[in-house]
N, C-alpha and C positions, 0 to 999 in steps of 0.2 A: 645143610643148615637152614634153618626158619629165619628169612628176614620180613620186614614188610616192605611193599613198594608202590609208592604211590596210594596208599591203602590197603591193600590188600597182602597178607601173608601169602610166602610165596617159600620154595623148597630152591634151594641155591647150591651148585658147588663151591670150596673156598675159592677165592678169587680178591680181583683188588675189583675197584668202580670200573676202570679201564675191562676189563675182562667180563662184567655183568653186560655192558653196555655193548659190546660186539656179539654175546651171547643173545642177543635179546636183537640183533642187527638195528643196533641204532650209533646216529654219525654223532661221535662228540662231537663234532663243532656244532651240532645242530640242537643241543641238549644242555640244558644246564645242572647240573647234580647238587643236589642238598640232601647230608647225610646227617642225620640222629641234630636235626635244625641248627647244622651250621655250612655255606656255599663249602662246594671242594673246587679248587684253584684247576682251570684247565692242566693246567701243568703237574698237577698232583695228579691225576686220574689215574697214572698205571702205577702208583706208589700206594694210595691208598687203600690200604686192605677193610675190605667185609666182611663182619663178624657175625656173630649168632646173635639175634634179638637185634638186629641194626634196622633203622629203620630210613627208606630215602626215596626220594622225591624225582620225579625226573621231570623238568621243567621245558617244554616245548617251547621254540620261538616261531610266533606266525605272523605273516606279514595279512595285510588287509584292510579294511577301512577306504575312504577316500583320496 
């Protein structure tokens, strides 16, 4: 299925957020998910299913500065 992510259109097997995000080897605790502009609840992440046309954000947390 066609979703977009992070901007760019991308080809997906169905899946929840949980299952893109280990597909793609990234740590949900280190990630925060925004799906079609609205947050998904850490806790939601292997309940929330990906659909066709979905569109989601995956928000990096970085430490840095002084």
């Amino acid at each position: 299925m066609q979703v977009t992510i992070n901007g760019k259109s991308e080809e997906i097997e169905g899946a929840t957020v949980l299952d893109l995000l280990k597909a793609k080897s990234l740590d949900p605790h280190m990630v925060a998910v925004e799906l079609n502009d609205h947050m998904v609840e850490r806790d939601n992440l292997e309940t929330t299913p990906v659909k066709q046309g979905d569109k989601l954000e995956f928000l990096f947390y970085m430490g840095g500065g002084q």
